[in-house]
C-alpha positions in Angstrom: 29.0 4.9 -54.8 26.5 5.7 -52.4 24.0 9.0 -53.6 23.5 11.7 -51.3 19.8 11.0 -51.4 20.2 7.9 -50.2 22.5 8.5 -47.4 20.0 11.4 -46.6 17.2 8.5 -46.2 19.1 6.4 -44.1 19.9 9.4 -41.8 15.6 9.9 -41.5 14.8 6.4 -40.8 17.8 6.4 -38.2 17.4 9.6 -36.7 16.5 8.4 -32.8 19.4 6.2 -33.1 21.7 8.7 -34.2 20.7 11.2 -31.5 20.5 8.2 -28.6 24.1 7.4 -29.6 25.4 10.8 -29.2 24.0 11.3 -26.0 25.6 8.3 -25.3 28.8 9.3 -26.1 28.3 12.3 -24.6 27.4 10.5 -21.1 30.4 8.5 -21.1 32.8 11.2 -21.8 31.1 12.5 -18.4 31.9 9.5 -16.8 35.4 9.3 -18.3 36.2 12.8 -17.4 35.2 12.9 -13.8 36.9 9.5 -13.1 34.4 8.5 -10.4 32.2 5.6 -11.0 29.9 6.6 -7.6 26.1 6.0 -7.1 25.3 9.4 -7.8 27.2 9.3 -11.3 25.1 6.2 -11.7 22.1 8.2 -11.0 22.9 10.6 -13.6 23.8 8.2 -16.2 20.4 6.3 -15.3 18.5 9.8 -15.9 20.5 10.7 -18.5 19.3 7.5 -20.3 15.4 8.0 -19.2 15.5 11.3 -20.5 17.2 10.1 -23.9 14.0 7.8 -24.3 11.8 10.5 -23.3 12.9 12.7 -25.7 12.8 10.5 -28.7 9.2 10.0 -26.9 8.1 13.3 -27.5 9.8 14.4 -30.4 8.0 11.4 -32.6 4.9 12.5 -31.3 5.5 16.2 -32.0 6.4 14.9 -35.8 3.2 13.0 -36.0 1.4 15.8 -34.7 3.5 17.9 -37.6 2.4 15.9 -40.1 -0.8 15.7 -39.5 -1.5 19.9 -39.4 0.9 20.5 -42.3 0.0 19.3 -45.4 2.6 18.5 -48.4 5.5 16.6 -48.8 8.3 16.3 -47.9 6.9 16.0 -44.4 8.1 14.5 -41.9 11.8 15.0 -42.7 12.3 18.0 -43.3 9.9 17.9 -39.7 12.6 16.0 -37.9 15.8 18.5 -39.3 13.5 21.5 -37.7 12.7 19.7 -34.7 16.2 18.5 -34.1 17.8 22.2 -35.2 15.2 23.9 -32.7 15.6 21.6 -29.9 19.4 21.4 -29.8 19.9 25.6 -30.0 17.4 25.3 -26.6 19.4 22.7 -24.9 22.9 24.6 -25.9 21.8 28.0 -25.2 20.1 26.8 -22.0 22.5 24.3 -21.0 26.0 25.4 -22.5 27.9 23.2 -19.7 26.6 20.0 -20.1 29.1 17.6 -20.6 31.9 19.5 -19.1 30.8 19.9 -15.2 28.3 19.0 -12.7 26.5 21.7 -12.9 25.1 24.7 -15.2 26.9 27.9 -13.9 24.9 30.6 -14.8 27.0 34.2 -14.2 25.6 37.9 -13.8 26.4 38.4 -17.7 23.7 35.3 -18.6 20.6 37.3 -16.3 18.9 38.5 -19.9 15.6 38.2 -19.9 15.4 36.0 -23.1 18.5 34.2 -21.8 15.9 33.4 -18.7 13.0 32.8 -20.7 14.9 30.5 -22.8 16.2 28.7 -19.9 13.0 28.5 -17.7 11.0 27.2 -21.0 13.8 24.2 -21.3 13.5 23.2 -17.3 10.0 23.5 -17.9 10.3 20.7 -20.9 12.9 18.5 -19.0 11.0 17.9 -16.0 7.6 18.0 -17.1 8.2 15.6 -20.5 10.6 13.4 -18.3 7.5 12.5 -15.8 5.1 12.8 -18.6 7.0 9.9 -20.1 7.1 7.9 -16.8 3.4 8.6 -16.3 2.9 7.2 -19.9 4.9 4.4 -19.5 3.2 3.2 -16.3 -0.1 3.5 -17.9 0.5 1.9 -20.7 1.6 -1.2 -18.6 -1.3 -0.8 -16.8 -3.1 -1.4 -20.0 -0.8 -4.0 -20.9 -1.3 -5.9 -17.9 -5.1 -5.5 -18.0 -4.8 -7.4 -21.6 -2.7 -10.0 -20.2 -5.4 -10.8 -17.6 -8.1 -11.2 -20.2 -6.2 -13.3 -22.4 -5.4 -15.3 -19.3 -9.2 -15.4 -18.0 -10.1 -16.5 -21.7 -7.7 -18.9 -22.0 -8.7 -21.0 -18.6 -12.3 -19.8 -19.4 -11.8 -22.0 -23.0 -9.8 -24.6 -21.0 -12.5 -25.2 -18.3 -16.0 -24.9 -20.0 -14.6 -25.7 -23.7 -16.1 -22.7 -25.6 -15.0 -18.9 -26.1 -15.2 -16.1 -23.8 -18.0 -13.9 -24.3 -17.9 -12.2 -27.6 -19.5 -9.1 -26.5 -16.7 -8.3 -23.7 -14.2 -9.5 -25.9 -15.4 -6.6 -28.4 -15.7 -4.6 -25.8 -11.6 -5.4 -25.0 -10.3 -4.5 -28.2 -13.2 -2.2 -29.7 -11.7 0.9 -31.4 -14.4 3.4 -28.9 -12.0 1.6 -26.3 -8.5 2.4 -28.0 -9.9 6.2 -28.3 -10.7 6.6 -25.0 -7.4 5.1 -23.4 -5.5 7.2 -26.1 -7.3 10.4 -24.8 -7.0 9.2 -21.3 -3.1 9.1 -22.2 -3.3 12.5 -23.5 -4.7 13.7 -20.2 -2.2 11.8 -18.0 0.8 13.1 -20.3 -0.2 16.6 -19.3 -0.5 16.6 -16.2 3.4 17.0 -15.3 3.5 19.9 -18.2 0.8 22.0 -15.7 2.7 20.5 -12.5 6.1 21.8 -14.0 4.5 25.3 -14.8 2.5 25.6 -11.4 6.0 25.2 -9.7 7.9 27.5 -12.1 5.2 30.7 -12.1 4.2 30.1 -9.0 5.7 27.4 -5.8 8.8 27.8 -6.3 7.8 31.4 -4.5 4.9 30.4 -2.5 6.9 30.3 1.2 5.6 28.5 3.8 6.2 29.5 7.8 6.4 26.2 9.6 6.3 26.2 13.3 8.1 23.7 14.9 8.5 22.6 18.9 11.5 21.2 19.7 11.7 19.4 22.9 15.2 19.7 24.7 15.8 17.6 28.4 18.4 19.6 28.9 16.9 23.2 28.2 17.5 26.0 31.2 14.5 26.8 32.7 15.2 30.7 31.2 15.5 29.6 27.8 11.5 27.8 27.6 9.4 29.2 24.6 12.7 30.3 23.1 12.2 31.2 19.3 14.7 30.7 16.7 13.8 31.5 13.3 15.8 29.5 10.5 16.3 30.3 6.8 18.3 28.2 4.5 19.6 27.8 0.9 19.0 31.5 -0.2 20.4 31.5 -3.5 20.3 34.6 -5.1 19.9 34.9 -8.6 17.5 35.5 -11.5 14.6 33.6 -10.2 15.6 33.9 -6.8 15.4 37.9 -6.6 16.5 40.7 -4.1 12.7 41.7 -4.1 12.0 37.7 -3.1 14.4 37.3 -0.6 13.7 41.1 1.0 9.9 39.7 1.1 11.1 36.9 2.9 13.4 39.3 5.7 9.7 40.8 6.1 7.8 37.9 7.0 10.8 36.8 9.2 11.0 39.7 11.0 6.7 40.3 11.8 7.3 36.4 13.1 9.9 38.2 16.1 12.1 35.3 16.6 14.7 36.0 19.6 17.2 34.5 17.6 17.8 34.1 13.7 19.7 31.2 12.2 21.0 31.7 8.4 22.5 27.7 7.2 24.4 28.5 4.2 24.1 28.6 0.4 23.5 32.6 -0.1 24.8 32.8 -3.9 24.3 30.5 -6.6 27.4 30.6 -9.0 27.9 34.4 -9.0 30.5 35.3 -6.7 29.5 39.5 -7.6 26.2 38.7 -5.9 27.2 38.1 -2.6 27.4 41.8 -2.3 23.2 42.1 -2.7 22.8 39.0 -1.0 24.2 40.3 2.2 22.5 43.8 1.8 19.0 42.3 2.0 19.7 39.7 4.8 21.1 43.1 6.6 17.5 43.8 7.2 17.2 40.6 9.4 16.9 41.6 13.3 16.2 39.7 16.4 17.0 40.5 19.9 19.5 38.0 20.2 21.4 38.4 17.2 21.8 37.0 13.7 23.9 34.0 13.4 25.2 32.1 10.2 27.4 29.3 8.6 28.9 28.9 5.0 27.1 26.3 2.8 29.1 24.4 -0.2 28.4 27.3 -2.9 30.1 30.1 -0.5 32.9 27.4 -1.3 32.4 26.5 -4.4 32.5 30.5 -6.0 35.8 31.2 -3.3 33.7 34.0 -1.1 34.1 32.0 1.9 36.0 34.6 3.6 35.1 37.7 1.8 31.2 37.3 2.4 31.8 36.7 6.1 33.6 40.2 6.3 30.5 41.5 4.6 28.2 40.1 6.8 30.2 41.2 9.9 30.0 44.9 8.4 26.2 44.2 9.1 26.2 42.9 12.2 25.9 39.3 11.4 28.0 36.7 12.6 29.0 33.7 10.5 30.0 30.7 12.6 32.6 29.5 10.8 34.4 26.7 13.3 33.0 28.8 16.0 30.8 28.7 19.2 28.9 31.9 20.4 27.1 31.5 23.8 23.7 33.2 23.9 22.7 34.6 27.1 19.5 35.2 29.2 19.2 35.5 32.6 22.0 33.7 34.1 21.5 30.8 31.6 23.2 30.2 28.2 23.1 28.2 24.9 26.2 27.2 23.3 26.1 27.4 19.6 28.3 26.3 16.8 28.9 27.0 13.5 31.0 24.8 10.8 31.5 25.4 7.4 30.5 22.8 4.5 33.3 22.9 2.1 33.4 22.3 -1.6 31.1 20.0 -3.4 33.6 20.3 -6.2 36.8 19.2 -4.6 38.3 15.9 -4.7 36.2 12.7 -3.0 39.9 12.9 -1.1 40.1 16.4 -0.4 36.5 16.0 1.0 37.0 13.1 3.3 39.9 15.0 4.1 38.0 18.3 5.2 35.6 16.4 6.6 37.8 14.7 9.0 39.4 18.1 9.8 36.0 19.8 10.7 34.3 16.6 12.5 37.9 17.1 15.3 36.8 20.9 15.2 33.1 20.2 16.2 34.3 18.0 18.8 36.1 20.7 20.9 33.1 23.1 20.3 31.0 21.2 22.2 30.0 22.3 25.4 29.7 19.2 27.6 27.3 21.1 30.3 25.3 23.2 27.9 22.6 22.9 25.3 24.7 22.5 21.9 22.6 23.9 18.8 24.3 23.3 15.6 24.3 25.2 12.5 25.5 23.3 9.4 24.6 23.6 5.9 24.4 19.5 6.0 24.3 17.4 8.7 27.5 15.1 7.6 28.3 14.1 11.3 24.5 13.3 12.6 25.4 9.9 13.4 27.7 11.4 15.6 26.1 14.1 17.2 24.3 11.8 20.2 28.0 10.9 21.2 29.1 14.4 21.3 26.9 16.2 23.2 25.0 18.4 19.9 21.2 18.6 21.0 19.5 20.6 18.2 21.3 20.8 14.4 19.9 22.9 12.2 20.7 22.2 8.5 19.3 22.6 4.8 21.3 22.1 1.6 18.4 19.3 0.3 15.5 22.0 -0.6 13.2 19.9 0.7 14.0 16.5 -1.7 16.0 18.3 -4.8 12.6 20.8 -5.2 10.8 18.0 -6.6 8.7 16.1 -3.9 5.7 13.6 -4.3 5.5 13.3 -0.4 2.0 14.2 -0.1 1.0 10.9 -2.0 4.2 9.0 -0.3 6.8 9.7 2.0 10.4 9.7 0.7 8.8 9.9 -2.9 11.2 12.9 -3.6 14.5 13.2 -6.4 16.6 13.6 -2.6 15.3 10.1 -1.7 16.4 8.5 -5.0 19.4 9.6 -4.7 20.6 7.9 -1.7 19.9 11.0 0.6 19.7 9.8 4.4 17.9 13.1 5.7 15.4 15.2 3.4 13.1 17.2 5.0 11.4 18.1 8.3 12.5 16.7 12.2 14.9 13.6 12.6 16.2 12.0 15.9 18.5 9.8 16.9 19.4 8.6 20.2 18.8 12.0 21.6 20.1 14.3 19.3 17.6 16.2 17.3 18.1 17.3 13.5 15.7 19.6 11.6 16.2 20.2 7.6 14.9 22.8 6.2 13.3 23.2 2.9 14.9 26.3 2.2 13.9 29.6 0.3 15.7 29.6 -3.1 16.3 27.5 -6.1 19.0 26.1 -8.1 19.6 24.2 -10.9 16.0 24.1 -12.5 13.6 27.2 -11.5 10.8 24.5 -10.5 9.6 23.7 -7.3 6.7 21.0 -6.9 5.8 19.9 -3.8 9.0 21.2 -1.7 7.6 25.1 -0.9 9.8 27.4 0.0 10.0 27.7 3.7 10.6 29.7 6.7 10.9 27.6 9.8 10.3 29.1 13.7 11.1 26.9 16.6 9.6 26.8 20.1 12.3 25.8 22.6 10.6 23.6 25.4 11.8 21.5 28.1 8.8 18.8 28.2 
C-alpha cells in the first residue's frame, strides 16, 4: 500500500503536470461542447495552451522567489498548495464562466468594488504575464542562438587554423558576470508587459483620442462639401466603462459640432438593465442634423434589440435598423442606412442565415443616384459594397485590434490581426467604396487597452 506521504510527494514533483492536464481537459470540453472545430476555436485552444505554459512559467519562479525570502522547511510545497489555492479562487471568482461560454458575463449584481478589483488585478496578470512569457521566450532564443553562432565560429575557427578560439572571448561567453547580466536583463524585459498592462488598465483604456478624418466622395453634392459627421462606436457600459466616462465623451463630441452624429452599435456589455443609463447619457448628443444609430451584436446578444430602440426614440435618436433616412440640405440629400448585426451567439447556421436575409435588405436600401453612407456595427458585406452602390460605411465592433495593438512598431501587429480579422482599424477601400473602423470608446472582456485608444472620429465630407 501506497502512504499518504508518498502520494503527497508525487503530487509536488508533478504539480505543472497535474495543472497542464486539467486545463487540458478543461479546453477540450470547450471544444466538445461548442461542436465547432473553426479557426477562432483554434485560436483559443492555441492561447489557451500559451497561457498554460506561461502560468506554470511564473508560478515556478514565484516559488523560487518564495523560497528564497522564507526561511524553514517545508518550503516549497506547502509554497506550491498556497500558490495554487490563491491563484485558482482569482481565476474562479474573476472568471466563473470559463469553460461554459464564450465569454465572461459580468451582470449589475457582480459591479462590487472588490468584485472589480479582483477582476481588473487577474486581466492585469493574464495579459501582462502571457507577453511577459513571450517576451522571455524570444530572448532567450536570442541568447540561444547567439551561443549557437559561437560554437559554430569556434568550431570552423578549430577546423581552419587548427587551434582554439580565443580563450579570453570564450570566458567572456560563458563567464558568470555574463549569466547575471542576461538574467537581469530578462528581469527587465519580463516587466515591461506588467507596466504596459497597468498603463492601459489605469489609464488608456480612458485616454480618448479625436481623429479627424477626410473622406473623399466623387459623387458628393456640391451642398454637402465640408460636411461633418461625428462617429462613436462600441460604447459599452459597464463598471470600467462608466456613465461619468461616456457623459465626458458626449462633451467632447458635442464642442467638436458635428452636423451629423453616427452611433455604430454595442451600447451595453452583458447587462440588459443598463441600457436604460446608457441611452440617458447618449441623450445629451446634439447635432443639427440629427443623431443616427444601428444595433451591434451585444444589443442582440442581451435581447434589447427592440426595447433600446424605443428608448432611444423617446430621445430623439433614431436607430437605423434595416432603414434609410435621407438627410437634407439645400435641395441635395444623402441617403443613409442602417442594418442591424445580429447575434454572435447564435448558430454558424442561423448566422449565415441572417446574414443572407440582411445583405437582400441592404440591397433595396440603396439609393442608386445618391451618396449611400452605411452604418453597421461590422462591415460583413464590404466586398460587396462597390457593387451596390454604398460609398462611405461606417463600422466598429474590432476596438481598434481586440484593445491590444503593437501597430506603432508594426502594422497588423494587433490580437484582431491574429485572429483572421480582414478589417481592424482606420480607412479601407476597395474599388470605390470606402470603409472607416473605428476604434471605439469602451471596453470588454479585459479592462486593458494598449495601443488601441479610445476614439472619437470626425469626418470632412469632400468632393476632391
Amino acid at each position: 500500500m501506497v502512504s499518504f506521504p508518498t502520494v503527497y510527494q508525487r503530487v509536488v514533483v508533478h504539480w505543472r503536470a497535474i495543472i497542464l492536464l486539467v486545463i487540458l481537459a478543461c479546453a477540450a470540453f470547450q471544444v466538445v461542447r461548442s461542436n465547432k472545430s473553426g479557426p477562432f476555436d483554434l485560436m483559443e485552444l492555441a492561447l489557451l495552451l500559451i497561457f498554460t505554459a506561461s502560468q506554470l512559467f511564473w508560478i515556478g519562479r514565484i516559488l523560487d522567489l518564495g523560497e528564497r525570502l522564507i526561511p524553514g522547511k517545508p518550503r516549497r510545497a506547502w509554497l506550491a498548495i498556497m500558490a495554487g489555492l490563491v491563484y485558482l479562487f482569482v481565476f474562479l471568482y474573476s472568471y466563473s464562466e470559463w469553460g461554459l461560454s464564450h465569454s465572461h458575463v459580468i451582470w449589475a449584481a457582480d459591479y462590487r468594488p472588490q468584485s472589480m478589483l479582483i477582476y481588473a488585478a487577474f486581466w492585469w496578470w493574464f495579459v501582462g504575464s502571457l507577453l511577459a512569457f513571450l517576451l522571455v521566450i524570444a530572448f532567450g532564443a536570442v541568447d540561444r542562438a547567439a551561443r549557437a553562432a559561437w560554437w559554430v565560429y569556434r568550431r570552423a575557427r578549430t577546423t581552419v587554423h587548427r587551434h582554439t578560439a580565443a580563450p579570453d572571448a570564450e570566458a567572456t561567453l560563458l563567464s558568470p558576470g555574463r549569466r547575471r547580466f542576461l538574467e537581469q536583463t530578462a528581469v527587465l524585459v519580463s516587466a515591461t508587459p506588467f507596466v504596459a498592462a497597468g498603463y492601459g488598465l489605469l489609464y488608456e483604456r480612458q485616454d480618448v483620442e479625436i481623429v479627424r478624418q477626410r473622406v473623399r466622395l466623387a459623387r458628393l453634392p456640391k451642398a454637402f462639401e465640408g460636411f461633418h459627421i461625428a462617429q462613436l462606436s462600441d460604447i459599452h457600459i459597464g463598471p470600467f466603462t462608466t456613465a461619468d466616462y461616456i457623459r465626458r465623451c458626449v462633451a467632447i463630441t458635442n464642442r467638436l459640432e458635428p452636423d451629423l452624429i453616427a452611433l455604430t452599435g454595442d451600447y451595453v456589455c452583458w447587462d440588459p438593465e443598463a441600457q436604460g443609463e446608457v441611452v440617458r447619457v447618449l441623450a445629451g448628443l446634439g447635432a443639427p442634423h440629427g443623431v443616427f444609430g444601428c444595433m451591434g451584436n451585444h444589443e442582440a446578444d442581451v435581447e434589447i434589440e427592440d426595447s433600446i430602440t424605443r428608448l432611444f426614440a423617446a430621445q430623439g435618436i433614431h436607430m437605423l435598423r434595416q432603414e434609410r433616412a435621407p438627410i437634407r440640405l439645400s435641395d441635395d440629400t444623402l441617403n443613409l442606412i442602417g442594418i442591424d448585426h445580429g447575434s454572435d451567439l447564435a448558430s454558424e447556421h442561423t448566422r449565415e442565415v441572417e446574414g443572407d436575409r440582411r445583405l437582400q435588405q441592404l440591397k433595396t436600401l440603396v439609393m442608386p443616384n445618391m451618396v449611400n453612407i452605411l452604418l453597421t456595427h461590422y462591415p460583413h458585406f464590404f466586398d460587396h459594397h462597390s457593387e451596390l452602390g454604398i460609398d462611405l460605411t461606417l463600422a466598429g465592433d474590432i476596438h481598434g485590434g481586440g484593445q491590444l495593438s503593437l501597430d506603432f512598431v508594426h502594422r497588423g501587429l494587433n490580437l484582431g490581426t491574429l485572429m483572421g480579422v480582414p478589417y481592424i482599424r482606420g480607412l479601407y477601400e476597395k474599388g470605390g467604396a470606402q470603409l472607416y473602423m473605428n476604434r471605439g470608446i469602451g471596453i470588454t472582456g479585459f479592462p486593458i487597452r494598449f495601443g488601441a485608444r479610445p476614439e472619437i472620429t470626425v469626418f470632412e465630407l469632400s468632393r476632391t
